[in-house]
Every structure is written in C-alpha cells, then in structure tokens.
C-alpha positions in Angstrom: -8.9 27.4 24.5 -9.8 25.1 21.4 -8.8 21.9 21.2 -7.9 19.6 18.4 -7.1 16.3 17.9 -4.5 14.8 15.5 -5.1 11.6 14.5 -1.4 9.9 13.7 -0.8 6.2 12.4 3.0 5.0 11.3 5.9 7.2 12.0 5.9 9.3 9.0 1.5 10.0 9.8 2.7 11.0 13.1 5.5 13.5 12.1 3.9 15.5 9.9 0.8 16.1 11.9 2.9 17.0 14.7 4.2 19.8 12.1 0.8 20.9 11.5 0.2 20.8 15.1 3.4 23.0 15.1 1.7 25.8 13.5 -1.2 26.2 15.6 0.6 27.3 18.6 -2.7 29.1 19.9 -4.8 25.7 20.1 -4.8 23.3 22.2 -3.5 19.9 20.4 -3.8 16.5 21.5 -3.1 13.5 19.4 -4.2 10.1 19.4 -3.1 6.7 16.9 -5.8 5.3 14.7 -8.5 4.1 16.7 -12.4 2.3 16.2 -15.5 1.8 18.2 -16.2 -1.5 16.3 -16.5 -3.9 18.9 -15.5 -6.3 16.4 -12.5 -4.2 15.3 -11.4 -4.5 18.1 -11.8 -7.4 18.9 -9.2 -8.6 16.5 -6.6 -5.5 17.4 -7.0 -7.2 21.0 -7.2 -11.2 20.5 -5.6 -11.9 17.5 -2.4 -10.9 14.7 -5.0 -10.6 11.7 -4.6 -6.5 12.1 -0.7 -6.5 12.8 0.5 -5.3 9.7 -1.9 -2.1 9.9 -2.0 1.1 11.7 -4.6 0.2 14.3 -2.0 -2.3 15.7 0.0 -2.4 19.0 2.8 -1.9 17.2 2.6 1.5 15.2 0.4 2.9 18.2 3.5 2.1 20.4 5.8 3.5 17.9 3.5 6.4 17.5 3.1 6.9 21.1 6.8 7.3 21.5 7.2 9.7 19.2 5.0 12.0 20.7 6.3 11.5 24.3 9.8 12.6 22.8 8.5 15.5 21.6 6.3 16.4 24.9 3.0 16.1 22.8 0.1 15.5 24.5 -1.4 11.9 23.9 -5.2 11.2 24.3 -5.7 7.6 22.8 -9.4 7.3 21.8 -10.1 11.0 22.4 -11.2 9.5 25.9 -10.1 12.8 27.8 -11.5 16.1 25.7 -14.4 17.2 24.1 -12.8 18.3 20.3 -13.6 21.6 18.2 -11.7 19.9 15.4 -10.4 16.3 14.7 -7.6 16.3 11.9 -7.3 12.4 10.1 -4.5 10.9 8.2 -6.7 8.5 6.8 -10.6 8.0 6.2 -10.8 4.3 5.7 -11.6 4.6 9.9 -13.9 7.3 11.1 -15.5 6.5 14.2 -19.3 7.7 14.5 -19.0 9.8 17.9 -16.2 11.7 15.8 -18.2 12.7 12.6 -20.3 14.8 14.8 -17.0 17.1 15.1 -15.5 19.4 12.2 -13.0 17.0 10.3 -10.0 17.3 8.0 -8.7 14.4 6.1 -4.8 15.3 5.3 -3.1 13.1 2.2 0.3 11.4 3.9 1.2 9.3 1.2 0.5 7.7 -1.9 -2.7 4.9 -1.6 -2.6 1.7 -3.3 -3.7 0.3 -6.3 -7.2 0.5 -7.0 -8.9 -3.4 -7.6 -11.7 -5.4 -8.4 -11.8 -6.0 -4.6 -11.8 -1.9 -4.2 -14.4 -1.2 -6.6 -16.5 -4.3 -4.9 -16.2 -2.4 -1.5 -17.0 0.9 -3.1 -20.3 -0.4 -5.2 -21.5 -2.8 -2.3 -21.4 0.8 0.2 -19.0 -1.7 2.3 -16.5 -0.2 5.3 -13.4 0.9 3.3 -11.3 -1.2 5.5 -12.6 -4.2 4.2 -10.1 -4.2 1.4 -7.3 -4.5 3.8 -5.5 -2.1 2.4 -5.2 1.8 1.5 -6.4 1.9 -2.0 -9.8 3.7 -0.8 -8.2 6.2 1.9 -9.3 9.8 0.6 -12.6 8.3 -1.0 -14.5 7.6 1.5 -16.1 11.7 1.4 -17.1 10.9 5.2 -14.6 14.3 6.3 -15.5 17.4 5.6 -12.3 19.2 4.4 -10.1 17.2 2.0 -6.1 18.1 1.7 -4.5 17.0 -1.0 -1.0 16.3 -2.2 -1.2 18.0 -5.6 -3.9 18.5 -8.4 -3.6 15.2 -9.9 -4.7 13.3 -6.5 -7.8 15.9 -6.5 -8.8 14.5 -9.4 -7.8 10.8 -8.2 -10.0 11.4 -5.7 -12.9 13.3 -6.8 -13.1 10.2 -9.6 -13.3 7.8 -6.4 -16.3 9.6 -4.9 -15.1 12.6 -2.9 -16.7 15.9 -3.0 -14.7 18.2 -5.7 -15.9 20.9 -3.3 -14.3 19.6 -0.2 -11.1 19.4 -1.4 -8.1 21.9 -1.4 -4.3 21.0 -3.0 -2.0 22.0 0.1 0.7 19.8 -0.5 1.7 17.2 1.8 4.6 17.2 4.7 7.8 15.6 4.2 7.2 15.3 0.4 6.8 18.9 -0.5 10.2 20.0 -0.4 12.4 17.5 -1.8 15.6 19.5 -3.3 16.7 19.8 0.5 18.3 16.4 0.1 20.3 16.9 -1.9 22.6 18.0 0.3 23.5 15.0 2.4 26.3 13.1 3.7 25.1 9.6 2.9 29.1 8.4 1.6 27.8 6.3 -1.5 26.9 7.6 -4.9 25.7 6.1 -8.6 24.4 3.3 -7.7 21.0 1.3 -8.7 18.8 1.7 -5.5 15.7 -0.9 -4.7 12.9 0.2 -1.7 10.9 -2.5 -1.3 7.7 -3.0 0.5 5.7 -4.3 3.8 3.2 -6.2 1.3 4.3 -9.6 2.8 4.2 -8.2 6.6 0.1 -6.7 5.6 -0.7 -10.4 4.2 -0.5 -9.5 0.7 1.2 -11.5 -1.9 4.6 -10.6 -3.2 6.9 -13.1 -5.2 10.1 -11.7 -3.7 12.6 -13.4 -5.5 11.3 -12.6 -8.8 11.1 -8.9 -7.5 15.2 -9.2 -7.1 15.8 -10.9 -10.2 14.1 -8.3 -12.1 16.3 -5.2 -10.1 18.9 -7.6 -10.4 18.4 -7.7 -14.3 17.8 -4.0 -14.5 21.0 -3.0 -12.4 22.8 -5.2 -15.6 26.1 -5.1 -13.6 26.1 -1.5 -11.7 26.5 -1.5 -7.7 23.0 -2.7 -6.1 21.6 -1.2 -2.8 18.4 -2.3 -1.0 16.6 -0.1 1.2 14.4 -1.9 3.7 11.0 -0.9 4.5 11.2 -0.4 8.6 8.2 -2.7 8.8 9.7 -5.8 6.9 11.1 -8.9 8.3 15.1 -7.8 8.2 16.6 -11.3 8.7 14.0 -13.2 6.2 14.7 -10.4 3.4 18.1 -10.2 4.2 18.6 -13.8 3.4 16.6 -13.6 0.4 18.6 -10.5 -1.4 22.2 -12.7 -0.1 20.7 -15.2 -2.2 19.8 -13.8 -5.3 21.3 -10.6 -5.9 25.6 -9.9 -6.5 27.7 -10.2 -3.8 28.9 -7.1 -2.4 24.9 -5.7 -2.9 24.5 -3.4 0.2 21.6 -3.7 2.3 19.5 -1.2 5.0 17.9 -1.7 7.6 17.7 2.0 8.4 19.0 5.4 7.3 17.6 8.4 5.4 15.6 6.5 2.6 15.3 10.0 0.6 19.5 11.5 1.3 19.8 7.4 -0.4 17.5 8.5 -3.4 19.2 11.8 -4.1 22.4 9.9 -4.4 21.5 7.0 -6.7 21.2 6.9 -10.5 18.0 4.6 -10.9 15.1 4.0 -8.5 13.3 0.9 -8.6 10.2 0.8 -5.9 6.9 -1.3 -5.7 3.8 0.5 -3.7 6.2 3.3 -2.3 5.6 7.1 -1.8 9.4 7.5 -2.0 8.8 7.2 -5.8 8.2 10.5 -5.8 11.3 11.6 -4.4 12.9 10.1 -6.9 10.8 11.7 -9.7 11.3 15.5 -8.3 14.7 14.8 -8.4 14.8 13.7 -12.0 15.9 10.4 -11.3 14.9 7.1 -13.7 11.8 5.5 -11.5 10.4 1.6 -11.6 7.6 1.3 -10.0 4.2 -1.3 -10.0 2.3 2.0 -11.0 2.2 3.7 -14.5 5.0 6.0 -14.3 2.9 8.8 -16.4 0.1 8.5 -13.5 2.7 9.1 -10.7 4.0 11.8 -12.5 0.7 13.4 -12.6 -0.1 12.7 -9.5 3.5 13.8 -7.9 3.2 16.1 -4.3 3.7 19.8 -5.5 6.8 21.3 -4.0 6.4 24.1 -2.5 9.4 24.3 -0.4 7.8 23.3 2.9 5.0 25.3 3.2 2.4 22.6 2.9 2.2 21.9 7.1 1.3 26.1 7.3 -1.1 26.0 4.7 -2.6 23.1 5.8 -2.9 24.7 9.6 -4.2 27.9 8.0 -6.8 25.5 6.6 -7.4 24.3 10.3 -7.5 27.5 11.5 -9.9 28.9 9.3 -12.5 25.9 9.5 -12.4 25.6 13.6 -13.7 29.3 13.6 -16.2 29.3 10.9 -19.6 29.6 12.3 -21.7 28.6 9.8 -22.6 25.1 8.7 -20.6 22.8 7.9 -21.6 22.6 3.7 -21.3 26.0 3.2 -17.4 26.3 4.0 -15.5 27.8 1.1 -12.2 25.7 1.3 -10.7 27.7 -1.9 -11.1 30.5 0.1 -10.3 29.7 3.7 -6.8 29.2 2.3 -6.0 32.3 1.2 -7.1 34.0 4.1 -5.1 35.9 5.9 -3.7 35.1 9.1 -4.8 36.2 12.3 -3.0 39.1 13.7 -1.6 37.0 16.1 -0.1 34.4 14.5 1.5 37.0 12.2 3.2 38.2 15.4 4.0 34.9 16.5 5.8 34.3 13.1 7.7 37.5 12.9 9.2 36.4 17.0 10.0 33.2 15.3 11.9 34.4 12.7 
C-alpha cells in the first residue's frame, strides 16, 4: 500500500490535513509536526525558547501530537519509520533535503503575513525562508512541486512571489471554504463589536497593545465590546491589559468557536488573522492591518466543503503519475475522475 505523509503544525494545520487524509481511505497515512535536519535548527528547538512561538516548537508538536492520538492517526515524527510515495506540507518555509527527493504538495492553511523589507531581503539574498521569522514567504518558496491554493487571488500572490504559475491549482482551503455553516450556532450573544487579536507578542514581534484597544475601543464608539483571544497569547497579561483600557462589562475569551462568534457580531476588527475572512463571506464590516480590497481578492473560495476532496483527488492523481515530475498537468489531475473505487467507497458512505 502507498504511504503518505502529512505534515501538520498548529491545531487548525493539523485538522485539515487529517480531512484530506480522510479522503484517501485507500493509502496508507502517517503524519508528522514540522520538523528540520538543520543541526542548528535544532539546536535552538532543543536548548533554547528563541523558536517557541513557532510551529517547530515543543509546544504545537505536543498539541499536534494529541490531536492525532484522539483521532487514532498514525504519528511518525521525522518520517523516521517509512519510506514516503508522497509528502503533503502545510508550509514551505521548512523543506528538509531527504524529503524533496519524494513527490510533494504544498496545501494553503491560512493567510501569510505581510510581505517586508526583511522578506524581500530574504527573497533577493536566496536566504532560508525561515530567516524572516515569520510566514510572509510560505507558498513562495517553489521548492514543492504541486501548489494548492486558497482561491485565485493567492495564485496570483504567489506566482508574484516566485512560485511556478504551472504548479499551482485553486482547491480551496479546509475549514475556510464553507463558511455559511455558522451561521447556525448557539453562541447566546449577538450585535456586538468583536476584536481577534494576535500571537505577534508570543512570536517576538512588536505590537503596541494598548493602542490596538484604544483604537477598537474608539471604533466600538459605545456598542458592547468582545475580545476573542488567540489560543497562543498570554491570557492573564492580555486580560489585564483589555480590564484596563477597554469599558467595563467588555467580554473576554479565552476559548470558544472564534467563527459561530463572527457570524454573530456586527463589526470585525482583526490584525494578521485568517478569521478575517470569515467575517468578509459573511458580509460583515472587517478592520484589519491588511488593505481590505487585497483580502477581498484574495478571500478562500467557498465551495461548500469540498476543498479537502479536491485537494485528495489532487494527491491521488499525483502519487500515481508515472512520469516526471515537470510534466504533471495539475489543471488536469483535478478534474480527473475518480477511481472506481473510491466512487464505491463514496456511494457506501453516503
């Protein structure tokens, strides 16, 4: 049987290749967090905090890793166990050597930060994307040999970065391809000025966070105030900091379904958050540190939660072609149809 290997990295990485995984039922899937042969790399995971605020750390692999025991997946950290007919990335900025040798995939599974000086240093000086510290070069790197994307605009993002045009396919990305469904929730508050903030502080980047609540603070002009942490962020130190400068009676979480919390508000104000784009397929007012125009360009197609199947069907059709590697026709490959017995397998299911 063939075996592939998903690559996860924070919670929401690791769930939606385990849906991908989901609909491969006749391959053999392993999955592993994030990892590097970089002896220096690794050094620092090991001996020091510099990489805790990223995916290669302790903490998101351990996260990770409990995920996928929950679910009975089967774990193979540093694809140390199996030989690999195809290796399936959430992100590029990290693509061990020993694994480039394998068929690869590159799946979008969120937006990526801002593009900067530092970025476009990195990119000119041919430096290792992770050098910025940050995901502003993850699907630019054209080191994978499939590319799939979130929606037509993030081609283009992309293909403008340095990525192959030709590798790339729009698929639509899991959990933010079929965002109507929350409407329907049972989250008890409504109308009410909602604020997701960011990890920035936590992945040693700068963020005035005061001036952040003033300005939601100023923007609100009076209406009910809610904060939704990111799960990464110091609770008690940001906690304090919203007591402090935002209206009593503001509510605060920790936790909770970030996108049944979007449906129900009336404004969205974000910072570097893919859950912008719930709130703009759901027609809400968004504030966010991007253009809005761009994020509305670039906004994950919905196609009603089909982008985890297409995106299998694009695994599917690349693990059994024979040829070489540059002349795989990903336009193509996803429109194939399925194999006979997957179509079974679907039909059981329903």
């Amino acid at each position: 049987m063939q075996k592939i290997l998903f690559i996860t990295g924070s919670v929401n990485q690791t769930s939606q290749m385990h849906q991908i995984a989901a609909e491969l039922p006749e391959f053999d899937c392993w999955f592993s967090q994030l990892f590097t042969d970089s002896y220096v790399l690794n050094f620092f995971i090991n001996n020091t905090s510099l990489l805790n605020g990223t995916v290669l750390s302790n903490y998101y692999r351990t996260n990770s890793e409990e995920y996928l025991r929950k679910h009975g997946l089967q774990i193979d950290y540093g694809a140390k166990l199996n030989s690999y007919d195809l290796v399936v990335f959430c992100s590029d900025i990290i693509v061990p050597l020993r694994v480039r040798k394998t068929k690869t995939i590159w799946v979008q599974e969120g937006m990526v930060d801002k593009y900067t000086l530092l970025s476009k240093l990195v990119k000119a000086l041919k430096l290792p994307s992770f050098v910025c510290g940050n995901t502003s070069l993850n699907g630019s790197s054209n080191v994978c040999d499939v590319y799939c994307t979130a929606s037509a605009g993030y081609r283009q993002y992309f293909a403008k970065k340095g990525t192959d045009n030709k590798k790339m396919v729009v698929t639509g990305m899991p959990n933010y391809d079929d965002l109507q469904q929350f409407l329907n929730n049972d989250f008890p508050y409504r109308n009410y000025v909602m604020v997701a903030t960011t990890d920035m502080r936590e992945t040693y980047r700068f963020e005035n966070r005061p001036a952040f609540i003033k300005k939601a603070v100023k923007i609100a002009d009076g209406r009910q105030l809610l904060f939704k942490l990111h799960p990464n962020e110091d609770v008690e130190r940001a906690e304090k900091e919203i007591r402090k400068y935002a209206p009593a009676g503001t509510m605060i979480y920790k936790s909770g379904n970030t996108n049944h919390m979007i449906a129900n508000c009336c404004e969205l104000i974000t910072q570097y958050s893919t859950v912008v784009y719930t709130g703009i397929a759901l027609g809400k007012k968004v504030h966010s540190w991007f253009e809005i125009d761009q994020l509305k360009k670039l906004a994950p197609v919905q196609n009603q939660g089909t982008s985890a199947k297409k995106i299998a069907q694009m695994c599917r059709s690349y693990i059994n072609h024979t040829g070489n590697k540059e002349d795989f026709d990903v336009q193509k490959a996803l429109v194939k149809k399925a194999p006979d017995f997957f179509a079974e397998q679907l039909v059981v299911n329903y």
